[in-house]
C-alpha positions as CSV (number, residue, x, y, z in Angstrom):
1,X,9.4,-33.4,3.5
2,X,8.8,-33.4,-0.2
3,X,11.8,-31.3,-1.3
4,X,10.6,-29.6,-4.2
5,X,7.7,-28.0,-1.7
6,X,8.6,-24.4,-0.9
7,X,8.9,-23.5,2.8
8,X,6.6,-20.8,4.1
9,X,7.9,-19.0,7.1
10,X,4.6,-18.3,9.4
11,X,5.4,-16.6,12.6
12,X,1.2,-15.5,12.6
13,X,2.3,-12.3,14.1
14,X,-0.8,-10.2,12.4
15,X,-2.9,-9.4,15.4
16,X,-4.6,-5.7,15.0
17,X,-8.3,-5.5,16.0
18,X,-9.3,-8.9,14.4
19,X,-8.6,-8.8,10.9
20,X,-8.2,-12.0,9.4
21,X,-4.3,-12.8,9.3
22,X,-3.1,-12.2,5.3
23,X,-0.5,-15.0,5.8
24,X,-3.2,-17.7,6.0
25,X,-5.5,-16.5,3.5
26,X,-2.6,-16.3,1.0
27,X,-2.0,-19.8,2.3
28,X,-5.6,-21.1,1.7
29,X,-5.8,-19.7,-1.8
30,X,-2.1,-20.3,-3.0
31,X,-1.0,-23.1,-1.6
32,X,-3.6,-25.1,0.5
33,X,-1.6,-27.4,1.3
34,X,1.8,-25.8,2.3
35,X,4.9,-26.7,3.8
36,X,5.6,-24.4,7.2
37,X,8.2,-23.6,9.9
38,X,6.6,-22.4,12.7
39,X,7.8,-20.5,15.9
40,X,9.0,-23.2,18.1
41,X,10.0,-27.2,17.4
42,X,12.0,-28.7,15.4
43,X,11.8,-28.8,11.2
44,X,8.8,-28.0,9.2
45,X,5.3,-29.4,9.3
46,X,2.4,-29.3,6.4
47,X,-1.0,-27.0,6.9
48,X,-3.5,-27.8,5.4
49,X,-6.1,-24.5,5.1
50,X,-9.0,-25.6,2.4
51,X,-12.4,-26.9,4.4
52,X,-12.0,-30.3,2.8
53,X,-8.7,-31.1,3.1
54,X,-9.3,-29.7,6.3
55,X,-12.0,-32.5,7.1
56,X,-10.3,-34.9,5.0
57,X,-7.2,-35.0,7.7
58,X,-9.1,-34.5,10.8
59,X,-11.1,-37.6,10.1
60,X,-8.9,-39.9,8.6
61,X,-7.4,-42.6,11.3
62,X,-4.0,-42.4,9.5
63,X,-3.3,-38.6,10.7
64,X,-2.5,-39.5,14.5
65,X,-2.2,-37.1,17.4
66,X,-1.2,-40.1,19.7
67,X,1.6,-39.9,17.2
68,X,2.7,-36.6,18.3
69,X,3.7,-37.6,22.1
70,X,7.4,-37.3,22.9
71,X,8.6,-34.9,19.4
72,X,9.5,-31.6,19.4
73,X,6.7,-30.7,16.4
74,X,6.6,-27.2,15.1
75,X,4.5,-25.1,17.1
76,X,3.1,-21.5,18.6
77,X,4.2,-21.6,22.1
78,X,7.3,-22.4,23.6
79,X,6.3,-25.5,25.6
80,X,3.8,-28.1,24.1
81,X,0.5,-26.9,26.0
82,X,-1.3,-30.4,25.6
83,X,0.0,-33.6,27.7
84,X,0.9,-36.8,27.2
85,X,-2.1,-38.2,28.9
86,X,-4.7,-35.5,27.5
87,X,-7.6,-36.7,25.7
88,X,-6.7,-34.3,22.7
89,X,-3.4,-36.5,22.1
90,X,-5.0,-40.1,21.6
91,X,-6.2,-42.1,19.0
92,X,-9.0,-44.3,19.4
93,X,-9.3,-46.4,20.7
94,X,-8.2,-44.9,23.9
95,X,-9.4,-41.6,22.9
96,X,-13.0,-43.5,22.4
97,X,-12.4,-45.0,25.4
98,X,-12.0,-41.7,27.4
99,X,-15.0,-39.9,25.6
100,X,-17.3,-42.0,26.2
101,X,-15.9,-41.7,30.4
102,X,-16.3,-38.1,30.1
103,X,-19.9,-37.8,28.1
104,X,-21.2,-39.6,31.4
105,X,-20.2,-36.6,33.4
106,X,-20.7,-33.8,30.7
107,X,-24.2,-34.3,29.1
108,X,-27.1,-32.5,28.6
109,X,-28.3,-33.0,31.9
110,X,-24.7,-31.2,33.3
111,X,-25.2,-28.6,30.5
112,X,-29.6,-27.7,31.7
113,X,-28.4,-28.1,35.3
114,X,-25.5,-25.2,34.4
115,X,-28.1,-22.5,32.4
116,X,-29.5,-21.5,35.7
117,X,-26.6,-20.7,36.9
118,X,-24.5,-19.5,33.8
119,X,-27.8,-16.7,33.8
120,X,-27.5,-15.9,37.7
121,X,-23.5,-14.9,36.7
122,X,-24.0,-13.1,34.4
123,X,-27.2,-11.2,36.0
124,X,-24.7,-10.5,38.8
125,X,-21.7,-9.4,37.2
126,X,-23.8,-6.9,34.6
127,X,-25.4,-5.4,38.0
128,X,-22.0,-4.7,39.0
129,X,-21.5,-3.0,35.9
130,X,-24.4,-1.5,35.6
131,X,-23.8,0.3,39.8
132,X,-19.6,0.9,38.2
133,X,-21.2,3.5,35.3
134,X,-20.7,4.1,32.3
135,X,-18.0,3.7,30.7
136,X,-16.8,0.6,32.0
137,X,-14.6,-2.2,30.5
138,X,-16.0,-4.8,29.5
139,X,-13.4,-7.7,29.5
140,X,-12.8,-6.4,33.7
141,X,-16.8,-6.8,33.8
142,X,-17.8,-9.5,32.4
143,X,-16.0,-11.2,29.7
144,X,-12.9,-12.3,31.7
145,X,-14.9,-13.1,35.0
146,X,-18.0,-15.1,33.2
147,X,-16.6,-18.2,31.7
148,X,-14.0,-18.7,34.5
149,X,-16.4,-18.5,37.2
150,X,-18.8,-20.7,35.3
151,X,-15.9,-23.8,34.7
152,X,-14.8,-23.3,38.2
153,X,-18.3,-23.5,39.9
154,X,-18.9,-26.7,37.6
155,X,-15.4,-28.5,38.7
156,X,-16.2,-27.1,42.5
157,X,-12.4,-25.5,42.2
158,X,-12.5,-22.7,45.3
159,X,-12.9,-19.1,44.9
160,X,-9.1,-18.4,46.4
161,X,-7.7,-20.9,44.1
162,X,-9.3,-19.2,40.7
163,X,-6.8,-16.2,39.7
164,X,-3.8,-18.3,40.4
165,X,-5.6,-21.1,38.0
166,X,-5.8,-18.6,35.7
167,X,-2.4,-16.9,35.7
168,X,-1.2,-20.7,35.3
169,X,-3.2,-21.2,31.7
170,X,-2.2,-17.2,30.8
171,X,1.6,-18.7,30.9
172,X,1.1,-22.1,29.0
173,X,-0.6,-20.3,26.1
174,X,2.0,-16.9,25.9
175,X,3.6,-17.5,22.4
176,X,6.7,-14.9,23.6
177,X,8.8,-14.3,26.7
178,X,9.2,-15.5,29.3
179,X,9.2,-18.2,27.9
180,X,10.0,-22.0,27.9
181,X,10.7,-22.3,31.2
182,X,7.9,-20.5,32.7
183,X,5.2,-22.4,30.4
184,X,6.7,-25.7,31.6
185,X,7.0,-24.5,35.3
186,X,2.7,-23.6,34.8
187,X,2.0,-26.7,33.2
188,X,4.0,-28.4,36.2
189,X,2.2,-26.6,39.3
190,X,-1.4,-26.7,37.4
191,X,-0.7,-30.6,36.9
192,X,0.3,-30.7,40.4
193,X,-2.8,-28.7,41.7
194,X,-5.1,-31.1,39.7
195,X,-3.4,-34.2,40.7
196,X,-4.3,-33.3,44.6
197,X,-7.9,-32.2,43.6
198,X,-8.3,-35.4,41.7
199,X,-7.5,-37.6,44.0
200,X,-9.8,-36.0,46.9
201,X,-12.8,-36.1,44.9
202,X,-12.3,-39.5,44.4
203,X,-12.0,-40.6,48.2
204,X,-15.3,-37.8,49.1
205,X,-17.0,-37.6,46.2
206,X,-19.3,-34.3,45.8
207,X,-21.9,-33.1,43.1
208,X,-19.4,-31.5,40.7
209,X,-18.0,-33.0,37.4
210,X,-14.6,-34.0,38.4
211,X,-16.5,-35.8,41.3
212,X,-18.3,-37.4,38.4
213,X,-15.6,-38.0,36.4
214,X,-13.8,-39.5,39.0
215,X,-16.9,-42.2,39.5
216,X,-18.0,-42.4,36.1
217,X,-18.2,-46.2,34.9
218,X,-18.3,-47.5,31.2
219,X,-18.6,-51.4,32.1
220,X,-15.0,-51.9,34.3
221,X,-13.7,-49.0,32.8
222,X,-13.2,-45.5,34.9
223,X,-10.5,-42.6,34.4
224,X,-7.1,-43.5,35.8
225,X,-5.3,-41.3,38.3
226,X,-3.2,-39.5,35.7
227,X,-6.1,-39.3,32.9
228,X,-8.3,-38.2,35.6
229,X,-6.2,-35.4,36.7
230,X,-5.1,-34.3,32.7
231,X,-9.0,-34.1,32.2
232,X,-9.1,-31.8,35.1
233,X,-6.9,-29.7,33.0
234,X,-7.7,-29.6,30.1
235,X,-11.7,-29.2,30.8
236,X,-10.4,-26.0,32.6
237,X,-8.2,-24.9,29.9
238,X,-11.2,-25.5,27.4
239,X,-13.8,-24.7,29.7
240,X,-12.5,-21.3,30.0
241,X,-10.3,-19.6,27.7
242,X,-12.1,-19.2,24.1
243,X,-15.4,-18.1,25.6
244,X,-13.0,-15.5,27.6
245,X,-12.4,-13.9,24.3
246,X,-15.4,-14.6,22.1
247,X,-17.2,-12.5,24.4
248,X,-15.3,-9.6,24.0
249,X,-14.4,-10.6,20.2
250,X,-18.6,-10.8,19.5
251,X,-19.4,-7.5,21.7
252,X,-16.6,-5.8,19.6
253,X,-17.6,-6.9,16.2
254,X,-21.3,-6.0,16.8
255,X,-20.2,-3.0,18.2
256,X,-18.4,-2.1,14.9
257,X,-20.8,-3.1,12.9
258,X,-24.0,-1.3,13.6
259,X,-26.5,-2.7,10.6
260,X,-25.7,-6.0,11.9
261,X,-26.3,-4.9,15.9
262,X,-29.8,-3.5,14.5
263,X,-30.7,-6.5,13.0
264,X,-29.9,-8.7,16.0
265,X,-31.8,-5.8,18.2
266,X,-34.9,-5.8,16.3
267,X,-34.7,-9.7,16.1
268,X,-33.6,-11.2,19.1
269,X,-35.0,-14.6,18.1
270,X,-32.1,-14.7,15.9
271,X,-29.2,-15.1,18.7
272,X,-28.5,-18.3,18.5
273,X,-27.8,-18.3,15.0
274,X,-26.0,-14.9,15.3
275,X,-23.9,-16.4,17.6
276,X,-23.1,-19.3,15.0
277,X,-22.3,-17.0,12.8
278,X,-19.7,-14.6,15.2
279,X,-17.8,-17.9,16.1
280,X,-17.5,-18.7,12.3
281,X,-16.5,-15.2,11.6
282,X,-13.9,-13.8,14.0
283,X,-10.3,-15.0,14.0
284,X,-10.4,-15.9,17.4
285,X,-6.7,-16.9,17.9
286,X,-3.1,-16.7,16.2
287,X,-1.5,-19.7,14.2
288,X,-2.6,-23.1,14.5
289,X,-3.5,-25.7,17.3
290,X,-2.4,-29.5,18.0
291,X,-0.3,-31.2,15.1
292,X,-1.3,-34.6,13.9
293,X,1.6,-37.1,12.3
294,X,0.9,-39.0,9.2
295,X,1.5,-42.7,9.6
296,X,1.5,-43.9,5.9
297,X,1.8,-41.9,2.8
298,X,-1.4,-40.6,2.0
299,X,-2.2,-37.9,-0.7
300,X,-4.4,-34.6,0.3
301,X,-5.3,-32.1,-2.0
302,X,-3.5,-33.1,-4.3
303,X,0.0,-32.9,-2.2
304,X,1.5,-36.6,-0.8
305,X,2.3,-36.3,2.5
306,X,4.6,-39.2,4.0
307,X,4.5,-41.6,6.9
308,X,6.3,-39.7,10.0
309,X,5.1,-36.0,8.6
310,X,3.6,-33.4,11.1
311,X,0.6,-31.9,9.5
312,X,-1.4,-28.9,11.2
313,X,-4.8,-27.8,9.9
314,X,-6.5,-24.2,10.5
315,X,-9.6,-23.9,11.5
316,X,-9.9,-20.8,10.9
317,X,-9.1,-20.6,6.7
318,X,-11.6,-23.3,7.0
319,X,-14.6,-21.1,8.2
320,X,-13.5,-18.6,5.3
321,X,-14.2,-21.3,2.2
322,X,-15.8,-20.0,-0.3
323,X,-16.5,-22.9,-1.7
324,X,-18.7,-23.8,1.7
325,X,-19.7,-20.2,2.7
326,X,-21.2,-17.5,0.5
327,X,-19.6,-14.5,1.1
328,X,-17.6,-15.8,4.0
329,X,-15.5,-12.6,4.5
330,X,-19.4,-11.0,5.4
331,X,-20.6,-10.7,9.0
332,X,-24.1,-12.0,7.9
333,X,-26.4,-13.2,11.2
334,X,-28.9,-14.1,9.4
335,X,-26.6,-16.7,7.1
336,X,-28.3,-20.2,6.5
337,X,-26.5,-22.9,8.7
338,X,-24.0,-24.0,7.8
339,X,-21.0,-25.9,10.0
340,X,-18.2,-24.1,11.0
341,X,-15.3,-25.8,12.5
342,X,-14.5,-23.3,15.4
343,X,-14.9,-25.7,17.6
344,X,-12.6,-28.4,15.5
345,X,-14.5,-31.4,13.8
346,X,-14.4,-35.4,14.1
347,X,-13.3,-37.0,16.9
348,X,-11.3,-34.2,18.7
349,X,-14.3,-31.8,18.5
350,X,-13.9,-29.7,21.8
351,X,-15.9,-31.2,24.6
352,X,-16.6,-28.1,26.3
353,X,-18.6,-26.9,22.8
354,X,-21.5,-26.5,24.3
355,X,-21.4,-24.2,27.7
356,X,-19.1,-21.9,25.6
357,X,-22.3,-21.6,22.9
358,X,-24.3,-21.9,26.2
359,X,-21.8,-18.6,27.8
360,X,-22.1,-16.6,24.7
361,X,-26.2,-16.9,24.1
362,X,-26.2,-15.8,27.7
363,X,-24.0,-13.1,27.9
364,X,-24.1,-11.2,24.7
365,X,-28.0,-11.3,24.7
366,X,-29.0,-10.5,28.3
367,X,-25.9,-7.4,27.9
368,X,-28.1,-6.3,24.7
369,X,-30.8,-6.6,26.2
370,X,-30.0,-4.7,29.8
371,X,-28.0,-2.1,27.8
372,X,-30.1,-1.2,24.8
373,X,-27.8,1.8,24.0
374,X,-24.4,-0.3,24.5
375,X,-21.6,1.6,22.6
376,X,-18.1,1.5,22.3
377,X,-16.5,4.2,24.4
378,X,-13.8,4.9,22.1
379,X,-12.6,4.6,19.1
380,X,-12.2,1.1,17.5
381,X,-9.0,2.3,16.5
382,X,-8.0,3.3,20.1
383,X,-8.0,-0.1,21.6
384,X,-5.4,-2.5,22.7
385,X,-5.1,-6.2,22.0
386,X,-3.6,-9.1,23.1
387,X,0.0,-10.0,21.1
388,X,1.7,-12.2,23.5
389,X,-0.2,-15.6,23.3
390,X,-2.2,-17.6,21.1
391,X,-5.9,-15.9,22.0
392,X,-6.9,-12.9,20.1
393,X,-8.3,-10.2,21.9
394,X,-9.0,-6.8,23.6
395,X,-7.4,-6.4,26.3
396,X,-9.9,-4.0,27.4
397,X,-12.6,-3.3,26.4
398,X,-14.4,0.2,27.1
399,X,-18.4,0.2,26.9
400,X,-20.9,3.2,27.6
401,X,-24.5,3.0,27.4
């Protein structure tokens, strides 16, 4: 590391309601491109927090993730959540390799087949709610059984096998106790569980994705045992856990902000682009993601960072550039498009972008629209969140109507 760079010490511990962390906003307009220690790992690593430098790294060949396999790289969580044969830790031309496998499976025609479905849920759970009363909690009702439900019915994964799925994931992304151990021991059984699952689709095929996955073609190329059984992980990790809290985390922040509600009431046409602008808004998770490592010298913003050097970017300073976004501390649902990098950018975009858009089009506008006098039943103030993992969130949330 460059020496004379100072060393910001950035545990990303600010978590109340879902104000924007001070630590990387001071980052992103003091020192865009900073020198960190993070958590866990070994030594320091660079973030990068400006929406260009931002880009500038995620799409530049010589910033590798396949790089990353086998170092103990600063972090957030105690065990590395991504493995070594997970699409989000190659370069191309394996990672191009292994997209194009999986865009075979998860189109458009998976994602039209999955609306149907993704609006029965949802219909279902907000009857439920609806017979429980009011108040009910939210997160219990519908944001933490939604998304789950709708990965699981699109992998085929059985009902009984769903919470223990879940608990797995809750462990590998805890940023606290217990620790280590317990992440690794998660990562282990889930790995184990997919590996099984994998391999039976394969010999009896079905109409689910991993069954697609697992027969997917690209000329003589097809998913390999172990790639095939990663995928299966990391589509439910993906599949899963950010539209788990966006739900809540969009509910909440219209909730809170009632001129913005009213405008989205008396325009539902506007929900899709209200929903652009909620993801680009709300802090959705503490700290950073997947490190990449430089392999040449190569100068962003400014700042050279050398061959060998971990580099993290976030995502999130990114969405508050005011240089790309007017206003961009403003919850404006009406904003003109612009792109927001919630769901990453370049090559390692998350392939599971659109069902969670798909999720929360669904969810937060049939809930408007079956509860047209939705409220928080409490005070803002009054309400838990999460502090022990990388998610940002209620951890319940109370609605009356």
């Amino acid at each position: 590391m460059t020496a004379s760079a100072p060393v910001w010490h950035c545990p990303f511990e600010h978590t109340p309601a879902l104000e924007f962390d001070p630590v990387l906003e001071k980052l992103r307009t003091e020192e865009p491109v900073a020198r960190v220690r993070l958590p866990y790992g070994q030594g320091e690593a660079w973030l990068v927090t400006r929406y260009g430098d931002v880009r500038a790294v995620v799409t530049d060949r010589r910033f590798s993730r396949a790089a990353t396999v086998g170092r103990d790289l600063p972090r957030m969580t105690p065990d590395p959540i991504a493995q070594a044969e997970a699409i989000n830790l190659m370069d191309p031309p394996a990672h191009t390799r292994l997209r194009r496998l999986v865009a075979k499976g998860f189109g458009t025609h998976y994602l039209e087949r999955m609306l149907p479905r993704i609006q029965r849920i949802v219909d279902t759970l907000l009857d439920e709610m609806a017979e429980h009363g009011s108040p009910a909690d939210l997160v219990q009702h519908l944001s933490a059984r939604l998304p789950l439900t709708a990965i699981c019915e699109l992998l085929a994964i059985p009902e009984r096998d769903r919470l223990q799925l879940r608990r797995y994931v809750a462990a590998m992304m805890a940023t606290g106790a217990p620790g280590r151990d317990v992440a690794g021991q998660a990562k282990t059984e889930l790995r184990a569980y997919f590996t099984e699952l994998t391999a039976r689709r394969r010999r009896d095929p079905g109409e689910d994705l991993i069954s697609t996955l697992a027969t997917a073609r690209d000329g003589d190329e097809s998913l390999d045992p172990d790639e095939l059984a990663v995928m299966g992980m990391v589509l439910l990790v993906t599949g899963h856990d950010t539209s788990t809290c966006q739900i809540s985390n969009a509910v909440y922040t219209l909730l809170t902000r009632p001129e913005q509600l009213a405008k989205l009431r008396s325009q539902p046409a506007l929900l899709p682009e209200a929903i652009e602008e909620l993801l680009r808004f709300i802090p959705f998770r503490r700290g950073v993601g997947i490190p990449r490592v430089a392999t040449e010298d190569v100068e962003i913003g400014g700042v050279t960072i050398r061959a060998g050097e971990p580099v993290h970017v976030s995502y999130l300073t990114a969405n508050r550039d005011g240089t790309v976004f007017e206003r961009p501390d403003a919850l404006e649902l009406d904003r003109e498009p612009a792109a927001h990098m919630t769901f990453g950018w370049g090559s390692h975009d998350c392939p599971g972008a659109e069902l969670a858009r798909m999720e929360l089009r669904v969810a937060v506008g049939t809930l408007l629209d079956r509860f047209p006098a939705l409220r928080l039943a409490v005070a803002p103030g009054q309400l838990q969140w999460e502090s022990g993992s990388v998610w940002r969130q209620p951890l319940v949330l109370p609605v009356a109507w």
